[in-house]
C-alpha positions as CSV (number, residue, x, y, z in Angstrom):
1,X,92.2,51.8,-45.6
2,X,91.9,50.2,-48.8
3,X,90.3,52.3,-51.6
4,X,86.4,50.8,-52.3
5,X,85.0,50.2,-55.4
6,X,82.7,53.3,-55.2
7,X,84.2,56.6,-54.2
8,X,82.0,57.3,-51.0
9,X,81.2,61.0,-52.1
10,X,79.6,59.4,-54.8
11,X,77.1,57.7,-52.7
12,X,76.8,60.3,-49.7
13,X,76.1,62.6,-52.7
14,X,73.0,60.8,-54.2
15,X,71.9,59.4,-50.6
16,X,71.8,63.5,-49.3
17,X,70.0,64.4,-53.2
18,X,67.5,62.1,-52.5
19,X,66.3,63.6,-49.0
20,X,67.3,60.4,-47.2
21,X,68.1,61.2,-43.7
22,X,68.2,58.2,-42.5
23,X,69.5,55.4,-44.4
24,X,67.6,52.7,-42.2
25,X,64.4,53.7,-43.3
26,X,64.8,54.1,-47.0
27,X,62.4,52.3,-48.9
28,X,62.9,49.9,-51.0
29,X,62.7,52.0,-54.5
30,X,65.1,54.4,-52.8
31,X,67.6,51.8,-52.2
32,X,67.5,50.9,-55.4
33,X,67.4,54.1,-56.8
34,X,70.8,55.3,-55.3
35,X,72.2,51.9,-56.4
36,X,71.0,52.6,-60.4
37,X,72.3,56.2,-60.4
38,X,75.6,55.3,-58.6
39,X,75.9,52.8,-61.1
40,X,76.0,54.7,-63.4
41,X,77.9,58.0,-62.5
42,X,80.9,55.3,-61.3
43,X,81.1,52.9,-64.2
44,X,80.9,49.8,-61.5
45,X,78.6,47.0,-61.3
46,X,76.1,46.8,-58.6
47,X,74.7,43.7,-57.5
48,X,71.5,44.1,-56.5
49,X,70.0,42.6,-53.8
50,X,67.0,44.9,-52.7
51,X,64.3,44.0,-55.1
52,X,62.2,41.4,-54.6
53,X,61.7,40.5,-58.3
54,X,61.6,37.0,-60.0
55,X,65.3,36.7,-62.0
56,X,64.1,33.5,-64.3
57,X,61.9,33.7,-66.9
58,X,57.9,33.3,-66.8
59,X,57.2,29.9,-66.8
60,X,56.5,28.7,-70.3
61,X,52.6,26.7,-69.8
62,X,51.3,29.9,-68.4
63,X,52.6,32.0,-71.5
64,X,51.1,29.6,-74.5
65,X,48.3,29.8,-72.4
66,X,47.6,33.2,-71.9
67,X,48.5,33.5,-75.4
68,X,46.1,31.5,-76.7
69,X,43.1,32.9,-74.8
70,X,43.8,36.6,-76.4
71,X,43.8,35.0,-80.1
72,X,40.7,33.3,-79.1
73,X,39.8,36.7,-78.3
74,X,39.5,36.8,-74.4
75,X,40.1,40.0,-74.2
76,X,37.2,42.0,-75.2
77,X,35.1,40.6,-72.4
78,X,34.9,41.5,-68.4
79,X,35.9,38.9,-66.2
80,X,33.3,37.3,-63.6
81,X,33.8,39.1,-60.3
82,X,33.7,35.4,-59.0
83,X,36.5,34.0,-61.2
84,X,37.5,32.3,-64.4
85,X,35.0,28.8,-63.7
86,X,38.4,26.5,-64.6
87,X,40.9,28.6,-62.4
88,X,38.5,28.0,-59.3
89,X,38.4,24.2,-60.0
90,X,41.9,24.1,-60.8
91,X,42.7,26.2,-57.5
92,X,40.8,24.0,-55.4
93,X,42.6,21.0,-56.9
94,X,46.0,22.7,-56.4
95,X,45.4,23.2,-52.7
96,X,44.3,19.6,-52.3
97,X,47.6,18.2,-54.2
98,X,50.0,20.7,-52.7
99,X,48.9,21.2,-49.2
100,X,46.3,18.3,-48.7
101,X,43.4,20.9,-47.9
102,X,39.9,20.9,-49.0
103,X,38.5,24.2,-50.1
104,X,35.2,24.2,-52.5
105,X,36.0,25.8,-56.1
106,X,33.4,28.7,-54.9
107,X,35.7,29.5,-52.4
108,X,38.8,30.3,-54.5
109,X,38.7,34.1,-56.1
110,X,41.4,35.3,-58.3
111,X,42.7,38.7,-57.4
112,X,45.4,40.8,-58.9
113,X,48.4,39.5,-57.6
114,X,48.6,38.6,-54.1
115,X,49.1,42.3,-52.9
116,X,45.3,43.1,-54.2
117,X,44.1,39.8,-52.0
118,X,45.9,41.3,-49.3
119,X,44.3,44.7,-49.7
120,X,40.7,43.0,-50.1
121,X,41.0,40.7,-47.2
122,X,42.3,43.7,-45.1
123,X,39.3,45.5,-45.8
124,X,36.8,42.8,-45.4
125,X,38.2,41.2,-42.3
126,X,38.5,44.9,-40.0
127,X,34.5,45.3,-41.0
128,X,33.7,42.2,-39.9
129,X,33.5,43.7,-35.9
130,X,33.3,47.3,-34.6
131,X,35.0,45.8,-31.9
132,X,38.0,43.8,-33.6
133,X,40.1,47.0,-35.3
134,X,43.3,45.9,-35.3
135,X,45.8,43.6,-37.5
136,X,48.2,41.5,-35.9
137,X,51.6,41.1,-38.2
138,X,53.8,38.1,-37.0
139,X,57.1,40.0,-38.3
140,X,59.6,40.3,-40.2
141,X,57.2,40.5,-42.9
142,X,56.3,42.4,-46.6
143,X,56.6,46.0,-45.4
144,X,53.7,47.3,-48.1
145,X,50.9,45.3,-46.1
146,X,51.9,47.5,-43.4
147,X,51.5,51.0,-45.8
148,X,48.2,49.1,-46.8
149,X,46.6,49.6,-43.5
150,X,48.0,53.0,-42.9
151,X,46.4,53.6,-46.4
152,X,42.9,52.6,-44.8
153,X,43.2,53.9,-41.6
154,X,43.5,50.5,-39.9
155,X,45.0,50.1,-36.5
156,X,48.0,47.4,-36.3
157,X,50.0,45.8,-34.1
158,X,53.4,43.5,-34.9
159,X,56.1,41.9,-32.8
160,X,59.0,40.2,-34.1
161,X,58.9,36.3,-33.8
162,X,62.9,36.0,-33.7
163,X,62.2,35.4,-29.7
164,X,59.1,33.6,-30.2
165,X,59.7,30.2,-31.9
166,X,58.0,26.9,-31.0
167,X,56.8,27.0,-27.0
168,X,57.1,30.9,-26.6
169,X,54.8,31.6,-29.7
170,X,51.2,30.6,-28.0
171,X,52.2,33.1,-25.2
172,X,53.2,36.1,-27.4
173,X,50.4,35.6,-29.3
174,X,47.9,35.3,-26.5
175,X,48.9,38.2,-24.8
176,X,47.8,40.4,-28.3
177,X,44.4,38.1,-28.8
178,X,43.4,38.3,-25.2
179,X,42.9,42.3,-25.5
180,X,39.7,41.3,-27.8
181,X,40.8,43.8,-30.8
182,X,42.2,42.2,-33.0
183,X,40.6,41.1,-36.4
184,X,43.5,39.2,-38.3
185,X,47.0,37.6,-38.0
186,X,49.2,37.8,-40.8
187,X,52.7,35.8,-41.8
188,X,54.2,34.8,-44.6
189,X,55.7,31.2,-44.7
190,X,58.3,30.4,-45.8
191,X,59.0,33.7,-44.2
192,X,59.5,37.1,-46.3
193,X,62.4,38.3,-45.0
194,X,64.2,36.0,-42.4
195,X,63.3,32.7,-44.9
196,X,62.1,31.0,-41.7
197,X,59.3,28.2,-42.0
198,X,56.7,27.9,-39.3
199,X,56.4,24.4,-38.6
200,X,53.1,22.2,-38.3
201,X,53.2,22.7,-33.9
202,X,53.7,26.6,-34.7
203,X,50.9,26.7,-36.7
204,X,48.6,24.6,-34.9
205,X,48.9,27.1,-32.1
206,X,48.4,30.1,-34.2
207,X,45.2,27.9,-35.8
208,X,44.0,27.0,-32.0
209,X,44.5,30.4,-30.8
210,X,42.6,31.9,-33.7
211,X,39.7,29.8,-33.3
212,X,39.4,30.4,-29.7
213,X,39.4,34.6,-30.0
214,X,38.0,34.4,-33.1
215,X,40.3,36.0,-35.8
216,X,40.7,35.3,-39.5
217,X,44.4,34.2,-39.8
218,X,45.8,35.3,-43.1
219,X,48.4,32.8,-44.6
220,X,50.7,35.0,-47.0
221,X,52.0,31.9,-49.6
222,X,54.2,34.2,-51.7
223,X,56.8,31.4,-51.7
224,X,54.8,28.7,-52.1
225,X,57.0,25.4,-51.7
226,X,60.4,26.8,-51.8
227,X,61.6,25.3,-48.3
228,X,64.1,23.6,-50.5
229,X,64.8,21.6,-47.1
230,X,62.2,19.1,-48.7
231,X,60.1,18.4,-52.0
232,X,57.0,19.9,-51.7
233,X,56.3,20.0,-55.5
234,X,54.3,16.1,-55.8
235,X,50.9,16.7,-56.3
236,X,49.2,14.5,-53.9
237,X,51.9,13.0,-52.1
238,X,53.0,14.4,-48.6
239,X,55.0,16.2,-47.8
240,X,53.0,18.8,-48.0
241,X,53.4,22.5,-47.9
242,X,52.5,23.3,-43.9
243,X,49.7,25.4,-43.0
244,X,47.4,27.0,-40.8
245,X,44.2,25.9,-42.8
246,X,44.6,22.2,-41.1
247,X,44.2,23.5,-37.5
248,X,41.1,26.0,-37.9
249,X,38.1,27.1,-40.2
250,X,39.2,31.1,-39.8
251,X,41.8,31.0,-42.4
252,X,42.6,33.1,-45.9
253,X,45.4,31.1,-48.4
254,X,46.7,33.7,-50.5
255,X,48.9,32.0,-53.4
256,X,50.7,34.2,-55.9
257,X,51.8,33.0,-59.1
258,X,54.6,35.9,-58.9
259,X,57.5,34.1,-57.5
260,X,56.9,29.9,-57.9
261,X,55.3,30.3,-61.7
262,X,57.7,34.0,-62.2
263,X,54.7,35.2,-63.4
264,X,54.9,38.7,-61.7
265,X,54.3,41.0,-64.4
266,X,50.5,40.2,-65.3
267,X,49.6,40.5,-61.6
268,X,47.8,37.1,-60.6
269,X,47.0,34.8,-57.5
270,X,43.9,33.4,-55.8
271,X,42.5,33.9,-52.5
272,X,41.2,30.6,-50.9
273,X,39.0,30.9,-48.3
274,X,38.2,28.2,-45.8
275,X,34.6,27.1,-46.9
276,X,33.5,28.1,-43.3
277,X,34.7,31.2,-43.1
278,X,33.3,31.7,-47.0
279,X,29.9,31.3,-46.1
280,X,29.8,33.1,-42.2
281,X,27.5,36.2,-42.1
282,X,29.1,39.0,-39.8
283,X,26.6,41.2,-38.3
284,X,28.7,43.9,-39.0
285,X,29.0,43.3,-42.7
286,X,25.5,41.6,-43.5
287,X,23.9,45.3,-42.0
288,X,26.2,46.9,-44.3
289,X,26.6,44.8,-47.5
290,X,23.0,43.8,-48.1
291,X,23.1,40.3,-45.7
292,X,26.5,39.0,-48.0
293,X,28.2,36.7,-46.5
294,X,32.2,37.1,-45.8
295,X,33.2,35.3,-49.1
296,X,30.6,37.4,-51.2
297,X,31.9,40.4,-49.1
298,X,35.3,40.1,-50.2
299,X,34.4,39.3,-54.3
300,X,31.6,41.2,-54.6
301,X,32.3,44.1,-52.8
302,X,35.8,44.9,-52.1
303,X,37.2,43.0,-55.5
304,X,34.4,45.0,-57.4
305,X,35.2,48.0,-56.0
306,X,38.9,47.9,-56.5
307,X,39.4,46.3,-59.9
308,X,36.1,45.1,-61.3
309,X,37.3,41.9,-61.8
310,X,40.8,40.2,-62.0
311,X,42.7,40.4,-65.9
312,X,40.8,37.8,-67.7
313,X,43.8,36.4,-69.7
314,X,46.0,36.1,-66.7
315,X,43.8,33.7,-65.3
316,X,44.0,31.2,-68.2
317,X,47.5,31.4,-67.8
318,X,47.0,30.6,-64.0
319,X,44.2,27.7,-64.4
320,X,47.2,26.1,-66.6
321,X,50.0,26.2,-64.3
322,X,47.7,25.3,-61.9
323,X,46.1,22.5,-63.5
324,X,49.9,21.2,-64.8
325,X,51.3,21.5,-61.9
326,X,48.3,18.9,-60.4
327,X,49.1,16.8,-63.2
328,X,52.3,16.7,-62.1
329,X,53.4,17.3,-66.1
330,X,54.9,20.5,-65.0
331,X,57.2,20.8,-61.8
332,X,57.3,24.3,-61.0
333,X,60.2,23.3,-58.3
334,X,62.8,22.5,-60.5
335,X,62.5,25.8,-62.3
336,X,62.7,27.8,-59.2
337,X,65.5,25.9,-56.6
338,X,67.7,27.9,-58.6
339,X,67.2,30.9,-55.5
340,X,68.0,28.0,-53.0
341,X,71.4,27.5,-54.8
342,X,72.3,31.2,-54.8
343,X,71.6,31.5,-51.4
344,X,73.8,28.5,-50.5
345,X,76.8,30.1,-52.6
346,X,76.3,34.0,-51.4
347,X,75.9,33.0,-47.3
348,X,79.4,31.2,-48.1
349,X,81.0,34.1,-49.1
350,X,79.0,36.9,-46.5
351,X,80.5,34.3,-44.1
352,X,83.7,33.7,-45.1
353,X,84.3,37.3,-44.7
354,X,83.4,38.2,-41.2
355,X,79.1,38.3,-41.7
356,X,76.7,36.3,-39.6
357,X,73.3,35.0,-40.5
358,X,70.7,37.2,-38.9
359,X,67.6,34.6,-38.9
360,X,69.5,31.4,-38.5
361,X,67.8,28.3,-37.4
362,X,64.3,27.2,-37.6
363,X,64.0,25.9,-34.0
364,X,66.5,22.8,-34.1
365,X,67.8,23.1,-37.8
366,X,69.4,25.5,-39.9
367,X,67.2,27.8,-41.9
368,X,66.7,27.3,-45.5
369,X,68.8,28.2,-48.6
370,X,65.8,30.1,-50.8
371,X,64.9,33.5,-52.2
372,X,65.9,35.7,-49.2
373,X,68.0,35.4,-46.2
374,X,69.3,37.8,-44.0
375,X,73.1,39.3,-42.8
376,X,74.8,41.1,-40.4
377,X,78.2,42.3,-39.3
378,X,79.7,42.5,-36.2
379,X,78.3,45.6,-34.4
380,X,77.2,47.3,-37.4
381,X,73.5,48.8,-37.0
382,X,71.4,48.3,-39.9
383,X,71.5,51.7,-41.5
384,X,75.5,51.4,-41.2
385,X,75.9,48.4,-42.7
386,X,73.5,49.3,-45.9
387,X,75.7,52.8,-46.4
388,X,78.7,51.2,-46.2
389,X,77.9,48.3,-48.2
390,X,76.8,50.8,-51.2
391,X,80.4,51.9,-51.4
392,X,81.3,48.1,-52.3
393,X,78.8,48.0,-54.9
394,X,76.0,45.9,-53.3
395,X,72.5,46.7,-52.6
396,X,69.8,45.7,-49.9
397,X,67.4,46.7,-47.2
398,X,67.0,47.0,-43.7
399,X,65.5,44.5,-41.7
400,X,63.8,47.7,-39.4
401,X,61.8,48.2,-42.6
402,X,60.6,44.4,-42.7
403,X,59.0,45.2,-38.4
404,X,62.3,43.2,-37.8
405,X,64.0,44.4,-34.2
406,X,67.6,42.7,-35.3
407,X,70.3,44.2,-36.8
408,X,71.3,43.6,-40.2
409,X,69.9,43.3,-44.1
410,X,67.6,41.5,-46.4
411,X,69.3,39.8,-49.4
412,X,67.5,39.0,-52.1
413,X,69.0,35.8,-54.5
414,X,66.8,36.8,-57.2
415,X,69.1,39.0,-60.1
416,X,72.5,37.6,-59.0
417,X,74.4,36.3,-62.2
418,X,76.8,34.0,-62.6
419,X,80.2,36.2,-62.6
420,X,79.0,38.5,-60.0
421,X,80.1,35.4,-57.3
422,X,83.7,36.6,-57.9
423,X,82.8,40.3,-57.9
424,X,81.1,39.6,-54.0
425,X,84.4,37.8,-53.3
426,X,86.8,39.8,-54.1
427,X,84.6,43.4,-52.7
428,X,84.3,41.9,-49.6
429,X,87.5,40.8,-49.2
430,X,88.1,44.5,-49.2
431,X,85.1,45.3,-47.0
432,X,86.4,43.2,-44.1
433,X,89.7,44.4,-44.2
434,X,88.2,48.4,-44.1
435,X,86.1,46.9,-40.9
436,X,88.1,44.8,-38.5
């Protein structure tokens, strides 16, 4: 056996100082954690796959803008609950340029970061019924919305949609929505962390199926427009980035500015409600929130409660990007297919050397080269395949950890650097040779 670029003590040592028992389950900051301090007790490079961070720098017409609005001395005063006035206009024009939607400026509420609109929406959408409890998670997906719920005390439910494409999906989903309980369906798209894209017939159903059992479906648009497959970045010209919102009025938009604008650190997105679904008064929550409707619920209420309000100079720096991006002066595509290209070069090499794609196709085409994809190797179970890949100096999580019932790892395209193509190369030339 060839000699690996970590000493395995090294790693055993810190996975067994850290309490992890079983390396399937760790977390993503534990992953990373045993990567940083093995690191640096062995002198060798990791590269890092686990974190879901943006690698490229904030974008630019977001910065001057946010800039600007703390000289101008934006700072000393609260945000509206509601939302900076331009960033709802500027919202609703984004979603009618980008996805061909109409949804009313009201209707758009800034949040912190796209994990507070989850939180919020969460919270309003299990009050709505005594008798819908329960969250539906079409999985793989972002494991922290699950610790939301378990945060609450929400009830969920998940299955993994790897078996259910196209035909199958009504079915599978019917069989959960047909029990009466459940409040929500939630999915990200493009697909956090297979990297799969639901397609217009997929959603339709989950649309038709929502309407008809009467659940809010919650459209996670973390990665808005990177299905580098096609150019979604034209303002008003199709295509257009697919979604649920075209199929039925029970529908939640949540678009982050984290990953298409890399403008993670100052915590901003919007929450677009369907202008239906803004305005609907719940029995459930008008008894208990003063006759609010579900919109007023979720700003006046739950955003109140959690955060008073959403940082007032991150939204000028959203209403920009937003408002560029519309104008089409800014193309927030070109700045980011840079993930699609790393992806394209890193499932070359996982390949070359013995690793399968876990998540493969999108029905009839191959999946997309973007910000995640997913590997596995041979017979390897997840939690064997992350240990051992620690000794070679390369990082990720489990797809158990994602509600994912496949074997393998998420890889993450976001901090891999130039020379570390080689490094991959040349480590797993090694790795396949120690596992024939």
């Amino acid at each position: 056996m060839k000699e690996t670029p970590i000493k395995r003590e090294i790693v055993n040592q810190l996975i067994g100082q850290l309490g992890i028992t079983d390396f399937a389950h760790a977390t993503i900051r534990e992953v990373k954690q045993v990567a940083a301090m093995a690191e640096k007790q062995s002198g060798v490079e990791f590269i890092k796959m686990e974190m879901g961070i943006p690698g490229l720098p904030a974008a630019q017409v977001g910065v001057d803008a946010q800039i600007q609005a703390l000289r101008d001395g934006i700072a000393h005063s609260y945000p509206d609950i509601q939302g900076y006035p331009v960033l709802k206009q500027e919202a609703s024009r984004f979603v009618k340029a980008f996805i061909n939607v109409d949804i009313d400026a009201e209707c758009c509420v800034p949040v912190c970061g796209s994990m507070q609109g989850t939180f919020a929406s969460f919270l309003t959408c299990s009050q709505s019924n005594p008798e819908k409890d329960t969250v539906l998670f079409i999985d793989p997906g972002f494991p922290v919305q699950k610790m939301q719920l378990k945060v609450m005390g929400v009830k969920m439910q998940t299955f993994d949609v790897y078996d259910f494409r196209g035909d199958k999906l009504g079915p599978k989903l019917e069989s959960y929505l047909s029990k009466g309980n459940i409040c929500a369906i939630v999915y990200s798209n493009p697909n956090n962390p297979a990297w799969i894209c639901l397609n217009e017939d997929e959603l339709k159903t989950i649309g038709t199926l929502a309407t008809k059992y009467d659940a809010v479906v919650m459209e996670d648009l973390a990665y808005f427009a990177m299905d580098f497959r096609k150019d979604l970045s034209r303002p008003f010209e199709a295509p257009y980035q697919p979604t649920v919102a075209r199929y039925t009025e029970n529908y939640m938009l949540l678009i982050s500015g984290s990953k298409a604008f890399s403008y993670a650190g100052e915590r901003i997105g919007v929450v677009c409600i369907g202008n239906q679904l803004f305005h609907r008064h719940y029995e459930a929550l008008s008894n208990r929130y003063e006759g609010l409707p579900f919109g007023l619920v979720f700003s006046t209420r739950m955003l109140y409660a959690l955060s008073s309000g959403t940082s007032h100079s991150a939204q000028y720096a959203l209403a920009a990007l937003l408002k560029a991006a519309s104008d089409g002066t800014y193309n927030f595509r070109d700045d980011i297919k840079v993930y699609g290209e790393r992806a394209h070069k890193l499932k070359e090499i996982f390949l070359r050397h013995g690793f399968h794609i876990v998540y493969d196709r999108d029905l009839d085409e191959p999946i997309a080269d973007g910000f995640y994809f997913t590997i596995g190797y041979k017979q390897m179970s997840s939690g064997e395949l992350a240990k051992e890949l620690m000794y070679y100096g390369v990082s990720a999580i489990c797809l158990v950890t994602t509600g994912s019932h496949q074997e393998g790892l998420r890889v993450c395209t976001s901090f891999i650097e130039d020379h570390q193509y080689a490094q991959l190369e040349e480590r797993m030339a090694i790795f396949e040779a120690n596992n024939p």
